[in-house]
C-alpha positions in Angstrom: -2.8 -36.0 -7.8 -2.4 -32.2 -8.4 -1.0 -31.4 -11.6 1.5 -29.2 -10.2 2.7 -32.2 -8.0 2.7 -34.4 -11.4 4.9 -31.9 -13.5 7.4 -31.6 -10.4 7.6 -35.2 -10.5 7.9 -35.2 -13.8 10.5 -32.8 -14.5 12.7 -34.4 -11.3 11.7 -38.1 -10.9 11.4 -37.3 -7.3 8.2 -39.0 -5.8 7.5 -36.9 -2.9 8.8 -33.8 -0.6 6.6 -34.0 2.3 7.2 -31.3 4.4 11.0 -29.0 4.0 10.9 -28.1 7.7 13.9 -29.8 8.2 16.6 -29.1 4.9 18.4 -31.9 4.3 16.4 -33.3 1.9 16.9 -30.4 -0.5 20.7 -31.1 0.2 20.2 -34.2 -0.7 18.6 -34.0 -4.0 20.1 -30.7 -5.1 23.6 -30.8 -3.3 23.2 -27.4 -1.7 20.7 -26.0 0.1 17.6 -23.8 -1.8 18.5 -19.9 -1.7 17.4 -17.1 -3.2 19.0 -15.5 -6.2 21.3 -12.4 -5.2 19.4 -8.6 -5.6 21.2 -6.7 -7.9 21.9 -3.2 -6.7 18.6 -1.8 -8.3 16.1 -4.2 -7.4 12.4 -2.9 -6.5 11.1 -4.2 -3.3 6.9 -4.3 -3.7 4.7 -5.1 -0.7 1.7 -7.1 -1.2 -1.1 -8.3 0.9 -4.5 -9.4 0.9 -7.8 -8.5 1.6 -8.0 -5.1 3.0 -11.7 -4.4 4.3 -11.9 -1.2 6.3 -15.9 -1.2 6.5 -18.2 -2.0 8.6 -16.9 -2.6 11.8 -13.6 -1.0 11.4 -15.7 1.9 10.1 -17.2 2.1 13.3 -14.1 2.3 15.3 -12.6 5.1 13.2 -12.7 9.3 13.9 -16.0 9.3 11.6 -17.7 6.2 11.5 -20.4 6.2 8.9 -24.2 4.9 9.2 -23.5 1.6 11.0 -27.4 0.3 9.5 -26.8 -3.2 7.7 -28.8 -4.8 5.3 -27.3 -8.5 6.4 -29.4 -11.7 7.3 -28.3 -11.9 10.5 -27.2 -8.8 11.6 -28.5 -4.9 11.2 -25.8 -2.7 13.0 -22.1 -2.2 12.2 -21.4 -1.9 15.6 -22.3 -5.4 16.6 -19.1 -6.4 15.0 -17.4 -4.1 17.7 -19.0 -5.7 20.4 -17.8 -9.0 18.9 -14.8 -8.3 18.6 -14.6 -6.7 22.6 -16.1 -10.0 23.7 -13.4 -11.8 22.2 -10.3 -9.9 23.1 -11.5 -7.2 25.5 -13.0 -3.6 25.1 -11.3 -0.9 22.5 -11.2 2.2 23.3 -12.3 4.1 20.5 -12.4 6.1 18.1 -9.3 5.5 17.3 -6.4 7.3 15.5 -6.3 6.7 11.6 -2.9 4.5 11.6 -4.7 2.4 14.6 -5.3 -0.7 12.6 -2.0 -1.1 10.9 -0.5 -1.7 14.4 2.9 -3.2 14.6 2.9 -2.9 10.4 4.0 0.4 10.6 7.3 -0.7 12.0 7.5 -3.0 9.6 7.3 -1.1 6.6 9.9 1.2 8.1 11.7 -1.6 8.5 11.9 -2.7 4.9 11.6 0.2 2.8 9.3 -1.5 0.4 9.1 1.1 -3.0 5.7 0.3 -3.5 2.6 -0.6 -1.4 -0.3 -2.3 -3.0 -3.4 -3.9 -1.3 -6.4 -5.0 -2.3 -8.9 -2.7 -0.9 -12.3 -4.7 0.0 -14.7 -2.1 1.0 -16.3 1.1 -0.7 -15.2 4.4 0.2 -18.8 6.3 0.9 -21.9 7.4 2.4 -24.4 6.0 -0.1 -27.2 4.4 1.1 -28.0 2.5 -2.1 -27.0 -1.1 -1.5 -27.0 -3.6 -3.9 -29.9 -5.9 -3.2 -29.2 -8.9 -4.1 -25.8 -9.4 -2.1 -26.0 -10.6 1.7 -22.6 -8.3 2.8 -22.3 -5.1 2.6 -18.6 -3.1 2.9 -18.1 0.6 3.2 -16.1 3.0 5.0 -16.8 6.4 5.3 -14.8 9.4 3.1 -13.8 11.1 5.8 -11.8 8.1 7.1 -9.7 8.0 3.5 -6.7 8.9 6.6 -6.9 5.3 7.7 -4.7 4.0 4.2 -2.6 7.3 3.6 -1.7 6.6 7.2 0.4 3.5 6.0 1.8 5.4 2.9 -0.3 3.0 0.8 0.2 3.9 -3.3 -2.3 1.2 -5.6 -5.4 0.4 -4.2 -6.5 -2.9 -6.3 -10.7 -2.4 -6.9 -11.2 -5.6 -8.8 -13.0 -7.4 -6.1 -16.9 -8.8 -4.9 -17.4 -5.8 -2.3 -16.4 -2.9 -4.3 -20.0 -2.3 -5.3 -21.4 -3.0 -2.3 -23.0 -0.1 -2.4 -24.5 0.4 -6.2 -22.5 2.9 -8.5 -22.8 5.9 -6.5 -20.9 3.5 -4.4 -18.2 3.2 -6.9 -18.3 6.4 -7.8 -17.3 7.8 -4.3 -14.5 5.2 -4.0 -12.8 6.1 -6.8 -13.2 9.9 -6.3 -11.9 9.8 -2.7 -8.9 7.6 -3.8 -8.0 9.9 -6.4 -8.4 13.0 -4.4 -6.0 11.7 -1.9 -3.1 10.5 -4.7 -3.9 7.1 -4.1 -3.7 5.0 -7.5 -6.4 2.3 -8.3 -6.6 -0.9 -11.1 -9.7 -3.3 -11.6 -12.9 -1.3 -11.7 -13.3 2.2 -12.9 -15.9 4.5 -14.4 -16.2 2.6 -17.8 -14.1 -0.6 -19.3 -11.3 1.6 -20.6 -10.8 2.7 -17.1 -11.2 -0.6 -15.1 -8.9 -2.4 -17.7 -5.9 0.3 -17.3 -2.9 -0.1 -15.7 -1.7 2.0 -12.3 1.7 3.1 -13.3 4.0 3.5 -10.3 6.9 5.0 -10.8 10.2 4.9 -8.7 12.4 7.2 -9.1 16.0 6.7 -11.0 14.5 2.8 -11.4 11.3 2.0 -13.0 8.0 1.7 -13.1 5.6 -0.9 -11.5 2.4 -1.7 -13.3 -0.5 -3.3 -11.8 -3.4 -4.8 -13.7 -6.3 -5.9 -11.1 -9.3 -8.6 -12.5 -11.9 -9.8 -10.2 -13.4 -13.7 -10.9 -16.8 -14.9 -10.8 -15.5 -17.4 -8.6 -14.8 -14.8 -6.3 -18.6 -13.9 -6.3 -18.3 -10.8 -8.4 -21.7 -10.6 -10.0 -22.0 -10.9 -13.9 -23.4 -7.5 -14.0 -20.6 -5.8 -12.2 -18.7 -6.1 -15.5 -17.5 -2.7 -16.8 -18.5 -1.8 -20.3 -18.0 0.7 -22.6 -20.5 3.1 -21.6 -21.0 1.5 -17.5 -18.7 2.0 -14.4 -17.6 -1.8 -13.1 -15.1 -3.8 -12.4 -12.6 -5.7 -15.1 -13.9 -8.6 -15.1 -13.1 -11.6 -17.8 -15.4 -13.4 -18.7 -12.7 -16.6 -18.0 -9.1 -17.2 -17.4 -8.4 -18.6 -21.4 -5.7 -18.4 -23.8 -7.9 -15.3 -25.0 -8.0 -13.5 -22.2 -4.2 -14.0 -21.6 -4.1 -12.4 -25.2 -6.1 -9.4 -24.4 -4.3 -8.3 -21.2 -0.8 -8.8 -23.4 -1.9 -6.8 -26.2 -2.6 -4.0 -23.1 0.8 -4.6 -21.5 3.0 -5.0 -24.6 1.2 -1.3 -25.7 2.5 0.3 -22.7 5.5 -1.8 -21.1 9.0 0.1 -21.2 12.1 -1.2 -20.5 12.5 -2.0 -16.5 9.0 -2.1 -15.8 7.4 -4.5 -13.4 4.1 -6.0 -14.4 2.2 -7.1 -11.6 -0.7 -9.1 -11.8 -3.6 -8.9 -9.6 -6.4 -11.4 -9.0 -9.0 -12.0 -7.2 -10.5 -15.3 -7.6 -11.2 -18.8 -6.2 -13.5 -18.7 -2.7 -12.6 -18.0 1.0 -11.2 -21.1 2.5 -9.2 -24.3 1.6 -5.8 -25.1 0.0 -6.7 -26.2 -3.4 -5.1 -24.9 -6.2 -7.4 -25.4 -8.9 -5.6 -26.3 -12.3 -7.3 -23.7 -14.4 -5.5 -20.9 -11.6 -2.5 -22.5 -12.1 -2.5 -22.5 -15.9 -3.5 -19.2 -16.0 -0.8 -17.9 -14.2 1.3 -19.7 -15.7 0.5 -18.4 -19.3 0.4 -15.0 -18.0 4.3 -15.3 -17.3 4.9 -17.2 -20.5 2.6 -14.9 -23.2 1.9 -12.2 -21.1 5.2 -10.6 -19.6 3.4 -10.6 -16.3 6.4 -10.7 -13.8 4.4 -11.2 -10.3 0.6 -12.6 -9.7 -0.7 -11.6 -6.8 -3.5 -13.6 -5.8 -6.2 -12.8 -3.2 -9.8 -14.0 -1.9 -9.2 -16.6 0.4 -9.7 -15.7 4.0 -6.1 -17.2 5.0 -2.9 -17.4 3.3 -2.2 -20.4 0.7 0.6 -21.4 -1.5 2.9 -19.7 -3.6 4.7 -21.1 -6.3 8.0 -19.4 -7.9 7.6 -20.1 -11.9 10.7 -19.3 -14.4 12.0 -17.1 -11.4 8.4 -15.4 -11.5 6.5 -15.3 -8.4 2.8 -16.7 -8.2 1.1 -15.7 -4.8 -2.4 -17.8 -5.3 -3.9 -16.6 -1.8 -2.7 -14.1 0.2 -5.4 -14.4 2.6 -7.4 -11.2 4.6 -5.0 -8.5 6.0 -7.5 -6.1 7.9 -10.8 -7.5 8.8 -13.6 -6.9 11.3 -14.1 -11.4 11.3 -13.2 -11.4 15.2 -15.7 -13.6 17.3 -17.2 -15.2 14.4 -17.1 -18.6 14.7 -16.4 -21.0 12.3 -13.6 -22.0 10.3 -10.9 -21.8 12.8 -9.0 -24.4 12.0 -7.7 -21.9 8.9 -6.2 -19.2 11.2 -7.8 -16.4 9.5 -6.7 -14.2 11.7 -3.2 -14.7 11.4 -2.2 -12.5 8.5 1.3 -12.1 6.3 3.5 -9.3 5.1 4.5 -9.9 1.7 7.7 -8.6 0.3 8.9 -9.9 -2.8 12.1 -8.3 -4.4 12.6 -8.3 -7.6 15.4 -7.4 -10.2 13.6 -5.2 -12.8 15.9 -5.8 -15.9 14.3 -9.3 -16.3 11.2 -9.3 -14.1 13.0 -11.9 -11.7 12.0 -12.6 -8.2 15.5 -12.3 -6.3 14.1 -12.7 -2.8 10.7 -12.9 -0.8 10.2 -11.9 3.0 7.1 -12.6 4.6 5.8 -11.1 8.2 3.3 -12.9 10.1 1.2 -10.9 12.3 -2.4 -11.0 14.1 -5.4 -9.4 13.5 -6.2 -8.6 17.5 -8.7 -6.0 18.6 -9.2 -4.6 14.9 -5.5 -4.3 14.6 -2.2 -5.6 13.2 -0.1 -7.3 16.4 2.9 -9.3 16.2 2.0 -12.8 16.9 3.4 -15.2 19.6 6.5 -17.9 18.3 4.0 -20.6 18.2 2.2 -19.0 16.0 5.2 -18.2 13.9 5.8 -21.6 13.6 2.1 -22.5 12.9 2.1 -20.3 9.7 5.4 -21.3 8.3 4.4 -25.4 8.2 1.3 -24.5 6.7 2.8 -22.4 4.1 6.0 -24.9 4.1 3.6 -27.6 3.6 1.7 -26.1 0.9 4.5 -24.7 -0.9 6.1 -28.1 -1.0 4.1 -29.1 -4.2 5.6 -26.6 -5.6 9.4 -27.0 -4.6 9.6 -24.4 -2.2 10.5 -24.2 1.2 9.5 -21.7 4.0 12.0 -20.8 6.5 12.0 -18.7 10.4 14.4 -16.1 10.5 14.8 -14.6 14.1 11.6 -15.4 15.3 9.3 -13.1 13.1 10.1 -13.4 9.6 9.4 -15.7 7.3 11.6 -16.6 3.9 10.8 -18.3 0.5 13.8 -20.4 -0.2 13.3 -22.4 -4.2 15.3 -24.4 -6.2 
């Protein structure tokens, strides 16, 4: 039995939830239905999302694709992804216009005002040639297409991730000099350790700050030797997820953490598909809240979205699956929904780090690009996520046909 499953059980003698489509059960053992807490009146809204990879075949589709050679086992072009992909759902008319693959996003984010915006950006940012030998994948988008995230008003750009050096440290280097040249803040890999373990400080004006921490797992497939070091560029990657490293990163936040700031978490670990939430995840972002003063873990790696889990009115997002991918007409795994991606928009009060309320939009990667899905699909996500989250007390309800709601104990 999963050990989140046993403490729940534990804590409430209740033997099992099965799935919270239907509310009455939460009536029944709580007397009122599960609702979020009320904003107060200066709450930060964040978005969060998964994998952004804009590389590759994306690349390709873009006002300056870059080299499309590949150095994969089964596959030497870039633009065979593009063809793919046209097989699949029909021919794209390309290149397209920078804010393209964001697609019915846009709207979204108008719609919601979030203060911040922070992805987890898969792919390198450069020409380089130099790839790194011994991985089979191979990321990048060119410099010239940097328009493609300041089209959606993006702000952190989380680095701490298996693709990042995709293409060696000139690679790196070019990533992080066209992010910074285009006022676009970055966490998780930098041009030594200082720099990969530092904070991006967001700041919101008349409210607070956001800080975001990004770490990249070897169980992610971050190689050893992508480690940053005190004289090498790399990622910040732990060596584990211990009580130690917990220690290190709250020595870093408690050296910089004013009042009303929100610490944000981001990880990316575990591998592409499946539900599991392995215990060791779950402890660790756990002890994060509890020693760290983390107020929200956002979790990405997995290929589709998995459970989230609110902890002491802290929110844990363990997978929050790929948000922009070129995967269209690869076969295999479909029984996952990759393609069906989610919105996250967590609210949070930020005089105690509490989540208030979380709003999630489903939508479909289609044609390289971000389309509102159909109502079935709707309803497919929101079981999976309801029946996931339902080891962890929550439930996942439809609101007007398109968004999705976190509603906890």
């Amino acid at each position: 039995m999963n050990r989140g499953r046993r403490n729940f059980i534990a804590r409430t003698g209740i033997v099992g939830l099965g799935l919270l489509a239907a509310r009455e059960p939460f009536r029944q053992l709580y007397g009122k239905e599960v609702a979020p807490m009320e904003p107060s009146p200066n709450s930060i809204r964040l978005f969060l999302c998964g994998d952004v990879m804009t590389g590759r075949g994306i690349d390709q589709i873009l006002p300056h694709p870059g080299d499309p050679r590949l150095y994969e086992p089964y596959l030497k072009n870039a633009k065979a992804y593009v063809k793919l992909g046209e097989q699949l759902y029909g021919p794209i008319s390309h290149p397209v216009g920078f804010s393209y693959v964001w697609g019915d996003a846009l709207a979204e984010f108008e719609r919601a005002r979030p203060d911040v915006r922070v992805i987890n950006l898969e792919t390198a940012i450069t020409a380089s040639n130099d790839y790194w030998r011994d991985k089979d994948i191979h990321y990048r988008m060119h410099p010239a297409n940097i328009a493609c995230l300041t089209a959606a008003r993006i702000d952190c750009c989380v680095l701490a991730n298996n693709h990042v050096l995709d293409w060696g440290y000139r690679g790196l280097a070019d990533t992080l000099d066209t992010l910074e040249q285009s006022s676009l803040k970055t966490a998780g890999a930098g041009r030594n350790r200082r720099e990969a373990e530092a904070a991006a400080i967001l700041d919101i004006a008349g409210q607070g700050r956001v800080l975001v921490f990004g770490f990249g797992c070897g169980s992610s497939g971050i190689p050893p030797e992508w480690a940053a070091a005190d004289d090498k560029p790399g990622v910040n990657r732990p060596p584990d997820l211990s009580s130690e490293t917990v220690r290190r990163l709250a020595d870093r936040i408690r050296r910089i953490k004013q009042e009303r700031d929100i610490v944000v978490a981001s990880i990316h670990w575990g591998g592409n598909w499946g539900y599991a939430i392995p215990d060791e995840q779950r402890g660790f972002a756990h002890a994060l809240i509890d020693d760290a003063g983390v107020d929200v873990v956002h979790g990405h790696s997995s290929h589709h979205p998995k459970a989230l889990e609110v902890y002491r009115d802290k929110l844990i997002l363990y997978g929050c699956g790929d948000f922009i991918n070129d995967y269209e007409g690869i076969e295999g795994y479909e029984s996952f929904r990759g393609d069906l991606a989610l919105m996250y928009f967590p609210t949070v009060n930020p005089a105690d780090g509490k989540l208030s309320s979380l709003e999630m939009i489903p939508l479909q990667i289609k044609r390289f690009r971000l389309n509102r899905p159909s109502e079935a699909d709707v309803h497919w996500i929101r079981d999976r996520l309801d029946r996931e989250n339902s080891q962890f007390g929550g439930a996942v309800e439809a609101l007007d046909g398109r968004r999705l709601v976190l509603r906890w104990r």
